[in-house]
Backbone as CSV, one residue per row, in Angstrom:
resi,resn,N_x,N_y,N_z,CA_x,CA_y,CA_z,C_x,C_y,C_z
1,UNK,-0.376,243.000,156.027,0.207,243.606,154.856,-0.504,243.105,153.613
2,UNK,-0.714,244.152,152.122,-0.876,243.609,151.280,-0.616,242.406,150.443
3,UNK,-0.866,241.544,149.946,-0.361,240.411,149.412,0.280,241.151,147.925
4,UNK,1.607,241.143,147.763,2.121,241.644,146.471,1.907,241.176,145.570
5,UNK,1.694,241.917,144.200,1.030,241.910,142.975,2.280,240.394,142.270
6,UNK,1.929,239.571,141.446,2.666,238.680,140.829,3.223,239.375,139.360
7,UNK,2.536,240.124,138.716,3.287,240.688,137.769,3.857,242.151,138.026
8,UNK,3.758,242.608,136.672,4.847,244.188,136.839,3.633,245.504,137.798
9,UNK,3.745,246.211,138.154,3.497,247.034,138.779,3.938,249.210,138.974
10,UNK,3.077,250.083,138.655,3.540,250.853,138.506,3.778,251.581,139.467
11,UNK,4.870,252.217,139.714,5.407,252.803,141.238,4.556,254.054,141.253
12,UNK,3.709,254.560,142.157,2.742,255.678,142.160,3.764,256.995,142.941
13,UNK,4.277,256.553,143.194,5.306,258.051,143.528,6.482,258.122,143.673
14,UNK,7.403,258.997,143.789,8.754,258.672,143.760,9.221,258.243,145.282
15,UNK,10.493,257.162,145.264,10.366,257.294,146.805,11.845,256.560,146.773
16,UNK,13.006,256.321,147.622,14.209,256.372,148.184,13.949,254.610,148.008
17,UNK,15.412,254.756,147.326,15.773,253.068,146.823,17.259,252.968,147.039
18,UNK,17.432,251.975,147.245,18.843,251.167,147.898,19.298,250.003,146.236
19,UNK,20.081,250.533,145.604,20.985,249.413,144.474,21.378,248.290,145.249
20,UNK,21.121,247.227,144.351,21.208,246.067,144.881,22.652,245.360,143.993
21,UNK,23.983,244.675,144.135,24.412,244.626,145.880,25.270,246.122,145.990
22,UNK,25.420,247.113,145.272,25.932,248.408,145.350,25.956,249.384,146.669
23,UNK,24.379,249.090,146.890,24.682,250.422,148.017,23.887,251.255,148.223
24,UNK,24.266,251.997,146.568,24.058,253.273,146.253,22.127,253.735,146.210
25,UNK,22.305,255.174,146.986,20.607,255.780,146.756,20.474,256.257,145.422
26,UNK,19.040,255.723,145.657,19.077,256.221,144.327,17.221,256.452,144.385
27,UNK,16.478,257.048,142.983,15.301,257.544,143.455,14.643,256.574,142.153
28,UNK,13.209,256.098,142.677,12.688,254.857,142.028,11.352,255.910,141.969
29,UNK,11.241,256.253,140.502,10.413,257.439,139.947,8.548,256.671,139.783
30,UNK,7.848,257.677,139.776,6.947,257.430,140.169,6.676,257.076,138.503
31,UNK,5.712,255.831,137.836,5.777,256.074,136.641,6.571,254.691,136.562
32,UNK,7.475,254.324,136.601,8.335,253.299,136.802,7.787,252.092,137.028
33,UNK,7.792,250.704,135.874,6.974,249.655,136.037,8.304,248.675,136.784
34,UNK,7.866,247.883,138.205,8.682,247.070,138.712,8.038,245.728,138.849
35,UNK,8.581,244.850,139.360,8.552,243.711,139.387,8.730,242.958,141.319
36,UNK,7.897,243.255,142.206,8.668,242.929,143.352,9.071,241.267,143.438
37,UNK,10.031,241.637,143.928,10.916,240.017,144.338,10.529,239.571,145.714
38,UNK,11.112,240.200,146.663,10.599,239.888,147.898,10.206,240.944,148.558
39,UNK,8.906,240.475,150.339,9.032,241.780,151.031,9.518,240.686,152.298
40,UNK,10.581,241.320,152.696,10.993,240.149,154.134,11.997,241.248,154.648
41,UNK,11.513,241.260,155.907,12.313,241.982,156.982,12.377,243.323,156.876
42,UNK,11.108,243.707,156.946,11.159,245.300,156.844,11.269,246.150,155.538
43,UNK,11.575,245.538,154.510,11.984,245.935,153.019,11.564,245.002,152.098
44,UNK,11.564,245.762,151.219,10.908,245.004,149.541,11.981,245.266,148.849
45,UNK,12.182,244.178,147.861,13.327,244.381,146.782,12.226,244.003,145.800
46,UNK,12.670,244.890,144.745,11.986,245.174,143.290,13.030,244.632,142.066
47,UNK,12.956,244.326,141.278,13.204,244.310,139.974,12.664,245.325,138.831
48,UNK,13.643,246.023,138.226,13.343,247.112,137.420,12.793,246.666,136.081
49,UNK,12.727,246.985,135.263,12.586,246.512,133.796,13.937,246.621,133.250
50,UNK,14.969,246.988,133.440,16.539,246.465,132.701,16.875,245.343,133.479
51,UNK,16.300,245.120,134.645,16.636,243.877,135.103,17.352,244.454,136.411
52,UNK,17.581,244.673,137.172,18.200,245.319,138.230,17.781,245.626,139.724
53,UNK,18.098,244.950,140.740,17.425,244.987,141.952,17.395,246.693,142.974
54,UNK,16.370,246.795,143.817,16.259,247.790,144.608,15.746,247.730,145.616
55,UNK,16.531,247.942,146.877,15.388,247.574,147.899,15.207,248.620,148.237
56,UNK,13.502,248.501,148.665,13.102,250.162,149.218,12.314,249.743,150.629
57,UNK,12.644,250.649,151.479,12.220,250.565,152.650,10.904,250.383,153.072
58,UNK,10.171,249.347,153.597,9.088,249.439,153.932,8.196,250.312,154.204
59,UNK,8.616,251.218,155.094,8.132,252.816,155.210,7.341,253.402,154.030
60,UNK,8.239,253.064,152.964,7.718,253.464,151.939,6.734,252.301,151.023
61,UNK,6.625,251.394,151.170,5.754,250.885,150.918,4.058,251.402,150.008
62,UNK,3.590,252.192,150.371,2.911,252.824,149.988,3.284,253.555,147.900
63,UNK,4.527,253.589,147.923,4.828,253.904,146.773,4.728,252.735,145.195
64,UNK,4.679,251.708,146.221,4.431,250.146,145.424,3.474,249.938,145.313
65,UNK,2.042,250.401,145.712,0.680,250.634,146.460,0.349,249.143,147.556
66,UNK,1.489,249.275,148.467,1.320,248.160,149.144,0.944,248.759,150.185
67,UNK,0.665,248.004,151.637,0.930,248.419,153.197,1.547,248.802,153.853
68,UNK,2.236,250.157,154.681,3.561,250.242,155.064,3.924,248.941,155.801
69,UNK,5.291,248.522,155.605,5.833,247.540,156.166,6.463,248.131,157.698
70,UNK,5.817,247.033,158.734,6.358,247.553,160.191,7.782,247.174,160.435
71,UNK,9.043,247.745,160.502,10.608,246.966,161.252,9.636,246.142,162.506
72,UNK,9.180,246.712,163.309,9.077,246.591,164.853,8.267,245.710,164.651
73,UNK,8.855,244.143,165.685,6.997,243.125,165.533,6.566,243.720,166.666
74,UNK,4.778,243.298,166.322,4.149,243.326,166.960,4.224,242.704,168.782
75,UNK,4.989,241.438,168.600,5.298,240.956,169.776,6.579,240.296,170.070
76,UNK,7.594,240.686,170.720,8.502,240.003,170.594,8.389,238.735,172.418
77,UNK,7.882,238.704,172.936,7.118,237.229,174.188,7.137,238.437,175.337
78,UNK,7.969,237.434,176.251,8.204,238.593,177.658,9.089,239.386,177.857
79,UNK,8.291,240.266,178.393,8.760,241.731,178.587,10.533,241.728,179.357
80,UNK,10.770,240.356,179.825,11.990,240.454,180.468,12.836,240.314,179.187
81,UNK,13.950,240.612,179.507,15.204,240.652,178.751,15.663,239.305,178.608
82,UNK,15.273,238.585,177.209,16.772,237.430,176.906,17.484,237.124,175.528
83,UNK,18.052,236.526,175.838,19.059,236.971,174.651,18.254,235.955,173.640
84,UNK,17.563,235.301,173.433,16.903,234.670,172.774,16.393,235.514,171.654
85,UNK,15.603,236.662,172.564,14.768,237.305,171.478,15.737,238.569,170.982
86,UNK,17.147,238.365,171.137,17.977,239.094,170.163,18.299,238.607,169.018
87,UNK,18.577,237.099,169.458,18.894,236.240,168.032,17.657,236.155,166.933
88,UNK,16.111,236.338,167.572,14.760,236.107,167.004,14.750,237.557,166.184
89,UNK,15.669,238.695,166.772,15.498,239.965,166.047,16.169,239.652,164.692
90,UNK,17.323,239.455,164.977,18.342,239.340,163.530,17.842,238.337,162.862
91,UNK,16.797,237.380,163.254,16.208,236.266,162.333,15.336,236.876,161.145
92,UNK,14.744,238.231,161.555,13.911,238.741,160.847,15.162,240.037,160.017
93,UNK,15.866,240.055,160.149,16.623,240.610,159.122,17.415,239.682,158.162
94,UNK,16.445,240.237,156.297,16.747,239.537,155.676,18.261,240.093,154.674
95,UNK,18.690,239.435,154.368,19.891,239.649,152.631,18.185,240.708,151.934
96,UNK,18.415,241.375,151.047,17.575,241.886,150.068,17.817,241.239,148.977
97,UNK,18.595,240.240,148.992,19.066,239.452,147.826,18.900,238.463,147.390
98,UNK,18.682,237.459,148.332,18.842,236.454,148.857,18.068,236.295,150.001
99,UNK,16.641,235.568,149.635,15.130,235.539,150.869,16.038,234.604,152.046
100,UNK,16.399,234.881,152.449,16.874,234.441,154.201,17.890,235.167,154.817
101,UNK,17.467,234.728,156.175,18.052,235.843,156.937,20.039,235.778,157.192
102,UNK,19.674,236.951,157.641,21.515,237.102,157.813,22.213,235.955,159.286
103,UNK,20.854,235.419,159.973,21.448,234.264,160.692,21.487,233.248,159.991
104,UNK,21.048,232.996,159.306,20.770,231.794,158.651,21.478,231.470,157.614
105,UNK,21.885,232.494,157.177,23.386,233.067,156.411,24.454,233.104,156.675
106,UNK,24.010,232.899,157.986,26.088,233.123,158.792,26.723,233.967,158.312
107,UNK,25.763,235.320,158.175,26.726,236.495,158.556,26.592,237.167,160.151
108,UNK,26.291,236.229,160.920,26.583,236.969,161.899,27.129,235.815,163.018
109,UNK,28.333,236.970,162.921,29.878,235.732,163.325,29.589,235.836,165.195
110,UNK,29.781,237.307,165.418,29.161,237.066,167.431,27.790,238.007,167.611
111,UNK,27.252,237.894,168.723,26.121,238.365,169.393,26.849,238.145,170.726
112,UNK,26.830,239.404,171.360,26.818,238.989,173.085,26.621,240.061,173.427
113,UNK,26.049,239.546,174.841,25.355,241.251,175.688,26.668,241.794,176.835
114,UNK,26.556,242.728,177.353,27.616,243.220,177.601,26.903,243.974,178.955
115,UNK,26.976,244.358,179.944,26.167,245.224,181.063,27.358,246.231,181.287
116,UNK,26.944,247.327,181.313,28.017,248.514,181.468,27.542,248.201,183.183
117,UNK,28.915,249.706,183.498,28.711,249.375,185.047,28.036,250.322,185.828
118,UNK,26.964,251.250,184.686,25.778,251.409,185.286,24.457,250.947,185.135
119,UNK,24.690,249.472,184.850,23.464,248.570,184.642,22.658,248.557,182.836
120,UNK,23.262,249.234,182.076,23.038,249.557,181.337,23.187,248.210,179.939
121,UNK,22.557,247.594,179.225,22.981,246.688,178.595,23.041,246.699,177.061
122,UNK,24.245,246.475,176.688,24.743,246.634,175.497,24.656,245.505,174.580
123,UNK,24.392,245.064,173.497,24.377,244.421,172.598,25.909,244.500,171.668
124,UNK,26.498,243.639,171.461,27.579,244.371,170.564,27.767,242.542,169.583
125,UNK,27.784,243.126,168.296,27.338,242.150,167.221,28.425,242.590,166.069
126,UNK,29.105,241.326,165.684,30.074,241.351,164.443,28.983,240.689,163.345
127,UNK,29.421,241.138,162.643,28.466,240.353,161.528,29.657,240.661,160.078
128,UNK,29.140,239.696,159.042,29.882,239.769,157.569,29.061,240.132,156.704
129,UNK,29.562,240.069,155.295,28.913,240.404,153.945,29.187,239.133,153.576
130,UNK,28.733,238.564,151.748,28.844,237.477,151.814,30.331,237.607,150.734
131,UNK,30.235,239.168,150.294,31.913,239.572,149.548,32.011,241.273,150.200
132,UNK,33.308,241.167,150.399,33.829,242.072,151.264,33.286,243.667,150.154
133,UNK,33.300,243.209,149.382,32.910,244.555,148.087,31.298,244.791,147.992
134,UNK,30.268,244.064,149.064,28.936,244.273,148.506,28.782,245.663,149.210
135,UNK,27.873,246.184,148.691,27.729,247.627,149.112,26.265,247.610,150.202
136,UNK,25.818,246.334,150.148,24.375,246.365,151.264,25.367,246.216,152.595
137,UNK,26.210,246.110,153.547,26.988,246.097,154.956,26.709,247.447,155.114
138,UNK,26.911,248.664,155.495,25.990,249.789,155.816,24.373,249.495,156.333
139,UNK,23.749,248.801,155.193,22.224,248.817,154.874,21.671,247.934,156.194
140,UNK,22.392,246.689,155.987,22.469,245.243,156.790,22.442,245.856,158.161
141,UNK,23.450,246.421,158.419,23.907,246.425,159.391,23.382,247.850,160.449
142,UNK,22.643,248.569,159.487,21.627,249.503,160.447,20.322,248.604,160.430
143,UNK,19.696,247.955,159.621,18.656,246.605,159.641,18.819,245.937,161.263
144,UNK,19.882,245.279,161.160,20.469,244.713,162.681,20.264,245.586,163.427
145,UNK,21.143,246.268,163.632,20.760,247.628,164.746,19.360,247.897,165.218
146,UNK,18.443,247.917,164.689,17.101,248.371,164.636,16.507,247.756,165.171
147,UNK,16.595,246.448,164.756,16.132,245.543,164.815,16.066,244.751,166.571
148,UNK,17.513,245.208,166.556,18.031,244.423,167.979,17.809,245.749,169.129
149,UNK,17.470,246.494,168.587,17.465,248.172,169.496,15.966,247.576,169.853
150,UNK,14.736,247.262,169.146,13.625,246.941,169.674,13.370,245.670,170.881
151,UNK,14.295,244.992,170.743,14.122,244.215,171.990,14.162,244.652,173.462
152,UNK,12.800,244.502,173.988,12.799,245.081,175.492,14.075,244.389,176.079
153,UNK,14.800,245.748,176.960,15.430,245.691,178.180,16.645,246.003,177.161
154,UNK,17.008,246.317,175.744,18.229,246.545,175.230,18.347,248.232,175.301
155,UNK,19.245,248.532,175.459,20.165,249.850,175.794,20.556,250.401,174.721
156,UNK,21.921,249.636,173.970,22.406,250.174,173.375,22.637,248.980,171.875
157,UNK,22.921,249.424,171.179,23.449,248.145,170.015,24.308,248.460,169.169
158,UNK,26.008,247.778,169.262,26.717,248.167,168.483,26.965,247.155,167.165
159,UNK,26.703,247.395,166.002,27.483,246.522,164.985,28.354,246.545,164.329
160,UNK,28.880,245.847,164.064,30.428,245.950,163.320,30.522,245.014,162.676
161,UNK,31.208,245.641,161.177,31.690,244.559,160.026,32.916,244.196,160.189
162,UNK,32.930,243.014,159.839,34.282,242.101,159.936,34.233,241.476,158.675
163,UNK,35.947,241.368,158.580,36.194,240.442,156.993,36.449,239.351,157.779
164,UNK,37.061,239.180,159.015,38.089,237.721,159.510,36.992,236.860,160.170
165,UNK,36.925,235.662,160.378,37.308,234.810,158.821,36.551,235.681,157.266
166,UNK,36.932,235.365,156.283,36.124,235.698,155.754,35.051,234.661,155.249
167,UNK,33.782,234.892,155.119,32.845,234.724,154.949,32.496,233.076,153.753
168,UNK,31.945,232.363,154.098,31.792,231.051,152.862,30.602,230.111,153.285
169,UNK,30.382,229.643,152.251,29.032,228.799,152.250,28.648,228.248,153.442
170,UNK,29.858,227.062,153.967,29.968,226.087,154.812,29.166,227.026,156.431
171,UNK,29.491,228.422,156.022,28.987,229.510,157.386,27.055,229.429,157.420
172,UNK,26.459,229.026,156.101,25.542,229.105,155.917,24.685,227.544,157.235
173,UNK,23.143,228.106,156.984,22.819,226.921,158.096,22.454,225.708,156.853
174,UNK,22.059,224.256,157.625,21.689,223.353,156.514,20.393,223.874,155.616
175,UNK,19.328,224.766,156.314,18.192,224.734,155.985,18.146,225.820,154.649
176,UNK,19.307,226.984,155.154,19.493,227.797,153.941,20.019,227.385,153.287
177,UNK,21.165,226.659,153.239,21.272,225.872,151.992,20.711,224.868,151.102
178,UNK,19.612,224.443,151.860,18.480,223.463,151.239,17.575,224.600,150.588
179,UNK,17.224,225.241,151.314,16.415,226.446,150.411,16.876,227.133,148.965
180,UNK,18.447,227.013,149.173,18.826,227.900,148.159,19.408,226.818,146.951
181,UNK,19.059,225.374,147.154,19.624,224.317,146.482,21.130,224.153,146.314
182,UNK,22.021,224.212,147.260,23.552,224.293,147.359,23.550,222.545,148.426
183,UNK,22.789,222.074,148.885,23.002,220.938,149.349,23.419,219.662,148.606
């Protein structure tokens, strides 16, 4: 991938943006000088010139004049099925907000595989927000999906938001909180 520009940058075409923590689509016009913040986990979050975050899908990448960004790694080890490299999927799904991942974040309360009883194997994953009102849980949580859908030998992948418990620092790991200076 391109190494992203350190200052402002002009968006060369229009292309599909995600409000940051809102939700909401919205269209990030070609013409438009941004600021990228991060590219981690498939997506870039930008900073506008009023000050205001957007993450736009890697896919689109090209509109930032960067590299398209791949969801899918290149290698996830052996081809057999373990649950290892489910947890290694959601490692690479980041917050757009906040550079670390949603494991590392402790928003994701279970992971477990499930075998239907025609051999078929299911993924089914609770995960949180870090406030029940952010509008990225939709976003997050097809990120996860995707993410965990690419691991050989997975079937199916269900996610689901949960408020209970709800969600707090102490959920975070030591390392993200050393990163984010809360230690």
């Amino acid at each position: 991938m391109t190494t992203p520009p350190r200052g402002p940058i002009e968006v060369v075409r229009d292309c599909a943006a995600t409000t940051i923590p809102a939700g909401l689509a919205e269209i990030l016009a070609a013409g438009e000088q941004v600021q990228i913040v991060q590219t981690l986990g498939g997506s870039i979050t930008v900073r506008t010139r009023l000050g205001g975050l957007l993450r736009v899908d890697g896919a689109e990448a090209d509109a930032l004049g960067l590299d398209p960004i791949s969801e899918v790694p290149v290698s996830l080890g052996p081809v057999e099925f373990e649950m290892s490299q489910v947890m290694a999927a959601l490692q690479r799904v980041y917050d757009p907000e906040i550079p670390v991942s949603i494991v590392e974040l402790g928003l994701v309360y279970r992971c477990e595989e499930l075998l239907t009883a025609d051999g078929a194997r299911h993924i089914s994953i609770d995960m949180s927000m870090t406030a029940p009102g952010c509008g990225m849980g939709d976003v997050l949580r097809g990120d996860a999906a995707r993410a965990v859908q690419c691991v050989p030998g997975v079937d199916e992948v269900d996610v689901s938001l949960v408020w209970d418990p709800p969600w707090g620092v102490s959920r975070m790991s030591e390392a993200a909180r050393l990163q984010l200076g809360m230690l």
